[in-house]
C-alpha positions in Angstrom: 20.4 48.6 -56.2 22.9 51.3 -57.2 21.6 53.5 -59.9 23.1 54.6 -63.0 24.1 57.7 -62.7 27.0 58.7 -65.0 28.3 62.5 -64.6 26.5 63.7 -61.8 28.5 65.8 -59.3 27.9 67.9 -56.0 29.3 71.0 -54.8 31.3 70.3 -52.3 33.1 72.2 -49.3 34.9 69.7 -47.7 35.8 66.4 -47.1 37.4 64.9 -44.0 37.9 62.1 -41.6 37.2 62.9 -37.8 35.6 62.3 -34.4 31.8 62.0 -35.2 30.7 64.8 -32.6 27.1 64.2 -32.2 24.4 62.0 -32.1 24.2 58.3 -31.3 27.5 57.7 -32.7 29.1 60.5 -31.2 32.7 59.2 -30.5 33.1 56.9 -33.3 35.9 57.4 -36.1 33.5 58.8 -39.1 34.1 60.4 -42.7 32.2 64.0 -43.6 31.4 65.0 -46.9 30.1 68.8 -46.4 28.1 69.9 -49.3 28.0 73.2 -50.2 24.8 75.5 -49.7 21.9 76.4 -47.8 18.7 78.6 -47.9 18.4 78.6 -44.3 20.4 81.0 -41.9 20.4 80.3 -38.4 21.1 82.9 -36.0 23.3 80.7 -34.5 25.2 78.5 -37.5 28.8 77.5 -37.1 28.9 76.4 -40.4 28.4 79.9 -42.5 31.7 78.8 -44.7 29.7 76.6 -46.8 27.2 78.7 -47.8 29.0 79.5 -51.0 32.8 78.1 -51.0 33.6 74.7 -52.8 34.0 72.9 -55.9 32.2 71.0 -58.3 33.2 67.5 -57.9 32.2 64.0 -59.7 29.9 61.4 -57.8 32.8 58.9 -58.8 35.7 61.3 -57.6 33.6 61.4 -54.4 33.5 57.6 -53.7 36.9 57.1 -54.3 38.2 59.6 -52.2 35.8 58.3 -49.2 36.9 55.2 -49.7 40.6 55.5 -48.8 39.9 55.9 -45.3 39.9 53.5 -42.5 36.0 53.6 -41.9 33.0 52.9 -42.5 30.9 55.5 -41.0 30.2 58.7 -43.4 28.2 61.7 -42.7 26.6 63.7 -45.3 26.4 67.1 -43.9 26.0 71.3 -45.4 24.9 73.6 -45.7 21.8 71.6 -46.5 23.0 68.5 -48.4 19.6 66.9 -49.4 19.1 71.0 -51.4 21.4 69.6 -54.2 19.5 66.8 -55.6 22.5 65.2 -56.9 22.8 64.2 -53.0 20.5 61.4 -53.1 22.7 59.6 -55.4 26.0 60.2 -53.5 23.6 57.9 -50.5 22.7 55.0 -52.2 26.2 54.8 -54.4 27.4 54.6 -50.8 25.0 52.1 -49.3 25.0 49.9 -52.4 29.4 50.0 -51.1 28.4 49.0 -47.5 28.8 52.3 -46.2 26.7 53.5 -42.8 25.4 56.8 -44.0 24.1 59.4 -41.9 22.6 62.3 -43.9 22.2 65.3 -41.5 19.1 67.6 -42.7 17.3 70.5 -41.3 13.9 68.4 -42.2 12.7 71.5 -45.1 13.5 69.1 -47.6 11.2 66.3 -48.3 13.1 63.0 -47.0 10.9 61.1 -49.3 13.7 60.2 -52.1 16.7 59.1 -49.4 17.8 55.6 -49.4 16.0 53.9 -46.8 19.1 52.3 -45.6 20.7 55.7 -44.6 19.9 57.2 -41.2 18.5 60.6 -41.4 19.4 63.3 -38.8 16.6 65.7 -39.0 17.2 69.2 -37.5 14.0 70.5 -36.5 14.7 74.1 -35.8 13.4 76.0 -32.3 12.1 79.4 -32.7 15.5 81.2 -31.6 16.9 79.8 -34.8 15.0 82.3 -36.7 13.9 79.6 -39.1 11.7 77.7 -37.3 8.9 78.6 -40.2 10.7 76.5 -42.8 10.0 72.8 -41.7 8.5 70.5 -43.8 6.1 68.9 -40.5 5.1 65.9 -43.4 9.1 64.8 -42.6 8.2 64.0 -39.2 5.6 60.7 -40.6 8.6 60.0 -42.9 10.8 59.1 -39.3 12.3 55.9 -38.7 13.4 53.7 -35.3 16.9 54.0 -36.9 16.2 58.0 -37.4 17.2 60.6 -35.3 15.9 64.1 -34.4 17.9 67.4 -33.0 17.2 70.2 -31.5 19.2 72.7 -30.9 18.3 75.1 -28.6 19.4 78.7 -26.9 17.7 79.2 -24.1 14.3 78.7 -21.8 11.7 79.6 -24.4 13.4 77.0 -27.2 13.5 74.6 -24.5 9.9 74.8 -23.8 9.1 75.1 -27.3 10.9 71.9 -27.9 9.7 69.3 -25.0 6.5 70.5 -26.1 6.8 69.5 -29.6 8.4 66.0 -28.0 5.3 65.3 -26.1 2.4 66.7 -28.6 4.1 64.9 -31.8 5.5 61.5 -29.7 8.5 62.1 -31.2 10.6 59.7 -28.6 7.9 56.9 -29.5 9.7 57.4 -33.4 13.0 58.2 -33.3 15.9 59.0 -30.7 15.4 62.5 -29.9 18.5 65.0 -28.9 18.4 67.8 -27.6 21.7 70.2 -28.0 22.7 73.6 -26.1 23.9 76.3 -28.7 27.9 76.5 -27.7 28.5 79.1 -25.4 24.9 80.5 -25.2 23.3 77.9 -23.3 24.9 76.3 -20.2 24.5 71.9 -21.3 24.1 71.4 -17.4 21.5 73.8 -17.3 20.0 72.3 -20.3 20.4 69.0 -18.8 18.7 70.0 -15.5 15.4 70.8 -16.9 15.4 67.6 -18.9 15.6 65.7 -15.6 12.7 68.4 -14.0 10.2 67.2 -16.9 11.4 63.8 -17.2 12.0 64.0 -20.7 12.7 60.8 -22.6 15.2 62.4 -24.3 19.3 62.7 -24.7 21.4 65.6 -24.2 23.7 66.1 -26.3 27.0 68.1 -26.6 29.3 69.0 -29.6 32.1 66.6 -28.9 34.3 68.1 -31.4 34.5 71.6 -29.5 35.9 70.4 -26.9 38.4 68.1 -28.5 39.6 70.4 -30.9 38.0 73.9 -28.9 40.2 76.6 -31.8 39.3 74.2 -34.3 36.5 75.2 -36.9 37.1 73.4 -39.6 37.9 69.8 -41.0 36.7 68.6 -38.0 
């Protein structure tokens, strides 16, 4: 049931319409709502912009805006959305619409509070991040079949790193598990060679967006 939740608002940085670039529904038509802020820093973000820039905006504002465009797919995205509480809200006003939300989180806030009808994207992040430290590991029991996890990862060691957390944790048992090569650092056909040598049950994954819209950085 949608709550009532009269004047609450996020920060936001931006909000387009695009080419969902990863994940399961990589391809399909999609609306991104990029919240602004994050305590993490990733060695390798490509979304630094949003630490800080954006504006306050109203919950209602939001939905109306999201509304005018010919889908219903949306991705709640940062920065870290789920750090502004105000987030949770934003997901179920959506469901309650019809909406498919996908909530993209780096998994070091609890996933406890969000909607059970959204899909969560958790981002569990590989040593070369340089904030591998910050999961919240209970976020992993919280994992659904319609759930997804990512990992992005820079080289051999993250690699490693990550197929043995896949087979320690049974993380393909849970969830759909992705594993991405950081752009330009990591070759994906390398990537996707030693998936093949271990017989991972896992999917590689690329950022579509890159390479339909390579000079592109933004809005997209």
């Amino acid at each position: 049931m949608q709550r009532d939740v009269p004047g609450v608002s996020l920060v936001v940085n931006e909000l387009f319409f695009s080419v969902q670039g990863e994940g399961t529904r990589s391809g399909r038509p999609c609306v991104f709502v990029r919240l602004t802020g994050c305590p993490l820093r990733c060695v390798w973000c490509d979304t630094a912009y949003a630490f800080h820039e954006g504006r306050r905006r109203e919950i209602d504002e939001l939905v109306g805006e999201v509304e005018r465009h010919p889908a219903r797919l949306l991705c709640l995205t940062g920065g870290e959305p789920l750090s502004q509480p105000g987030a949770f809200d934003l997901v179920t006003r959506l469901c309650d619409r019809g909406w498919e939300v996908v909530v993209e989180t780096s998994g070091h806030v609890s996933l406890e509070g969000l909607d059970r009808r959204a899909v969560a994207v958790m981002d569990v992040k590989a040593p070369g991040s340089g904030e591998s430290g910050r999961m919240d590991w209970t976020n992993l029991e919280r994992l659904r079949d319609q759930d997804e996890v990512k990992l992005v990862l820079d080289g051999r060691a993250d690699y490693e790193w990550a197929r043995d957390l896949v087979r320690e944790r049974s993380l393909a048992a849970r969830c759909a598990v992705l594993f991405a090569p950081v752009h330009d650092v990591l070759d994906p056909g390398e990537l996707g060679r030693w998936i093949l040598e271990d017989a991972l049950p896992v999917r590689l994954q690329v950022q579509l967006h890159k390479y339909l819209w390579p000079r592109v950085t933004r809005g997209v």
